[in-house]
KEPASE-732091 format. One line per field, with one value per residue (C-alpha): residue number from 1; x, y, z. Coordinates in steps of 0.001 Angstrom, whole numbers, plus 524288, in hexadecimal, padded with zeros to 5 digits. Layout:
# residues N
seq c(NUM_...)
u c(X_...)
v c(Y_...)
w c(Z_...)
# end
This chain:
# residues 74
seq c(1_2_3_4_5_6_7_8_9_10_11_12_13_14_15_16_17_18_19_20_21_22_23_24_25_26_27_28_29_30_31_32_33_34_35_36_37_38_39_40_41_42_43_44_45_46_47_48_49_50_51_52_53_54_55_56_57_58_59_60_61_62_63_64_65_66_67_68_69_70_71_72_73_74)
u c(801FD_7F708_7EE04_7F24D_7F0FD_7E1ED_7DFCB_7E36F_7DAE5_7E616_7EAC6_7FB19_801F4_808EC_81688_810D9_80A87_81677_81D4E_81292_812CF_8226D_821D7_81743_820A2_81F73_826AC_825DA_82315_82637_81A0F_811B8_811FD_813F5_8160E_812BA_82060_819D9_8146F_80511_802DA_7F77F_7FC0D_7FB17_7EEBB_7E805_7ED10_7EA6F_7DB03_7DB9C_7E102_7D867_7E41D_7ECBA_7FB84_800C8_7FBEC_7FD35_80679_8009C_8006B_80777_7FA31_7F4D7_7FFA5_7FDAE_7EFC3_7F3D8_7FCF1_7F269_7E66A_7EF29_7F3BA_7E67C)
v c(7E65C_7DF9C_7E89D_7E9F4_7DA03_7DB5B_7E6E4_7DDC3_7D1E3_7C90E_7C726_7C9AB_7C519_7D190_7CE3F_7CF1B_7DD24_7E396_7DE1F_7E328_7EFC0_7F23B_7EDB2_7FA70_8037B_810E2_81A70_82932_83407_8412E_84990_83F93_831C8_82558_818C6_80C47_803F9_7F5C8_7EBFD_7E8EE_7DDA3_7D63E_7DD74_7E9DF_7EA08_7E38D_7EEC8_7F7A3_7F276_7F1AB_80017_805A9_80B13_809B1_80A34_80035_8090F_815CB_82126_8255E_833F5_838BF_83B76_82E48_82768_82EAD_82B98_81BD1_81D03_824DF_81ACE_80DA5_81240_81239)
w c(82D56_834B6_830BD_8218C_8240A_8267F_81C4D_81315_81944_81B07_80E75_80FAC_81C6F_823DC_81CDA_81011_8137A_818A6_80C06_80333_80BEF_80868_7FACA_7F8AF_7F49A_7ECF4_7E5EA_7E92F_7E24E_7E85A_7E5E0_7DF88_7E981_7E7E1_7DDCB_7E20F_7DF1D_7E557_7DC4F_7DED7_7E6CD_7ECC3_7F89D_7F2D4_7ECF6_7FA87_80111_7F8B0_7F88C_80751_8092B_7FDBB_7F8EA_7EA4D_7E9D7_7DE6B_7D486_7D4F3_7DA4B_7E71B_7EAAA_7F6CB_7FD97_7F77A_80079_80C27_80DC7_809B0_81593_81EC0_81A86_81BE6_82B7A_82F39)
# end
């Protein structure tokens, strides 16, 4: 979380990332992927501009997600 801290220059204390972290939850599709079901938050979109990546707004394709998880364990 240290390092999510940084990435996002300081802005949300650790607490408030692994509670923004949880609350990102989405719906799945079998065959198609997955529906964000979180509302948009200042959280969201900072680590969504940090990360380069967009979940809040659109379904997200099974291979979509798997490269979200391979980038953000870097």
């Amino acid at each position: 979380y240290r390092y999510l801290e940084k990435r996002l220059d300081s802005k949300f204390t650790c607490s408030e990332i692994v509670r923004g972290l949880r609350d990102m939850d989405f719906y799945e599709i079998p065959g198609e992927g997955y529906i964000p079901t979180y509302t948009r938050t200042d959280f969201t979109d900072a680590l969504h501009e940090a990360f380069g990546f967009r979940t809040d707004f659109q379904i997200i394709k099974n291979n979509q997600m798997k490269k979200i998880f391979k980038d953000t364990k870097r």
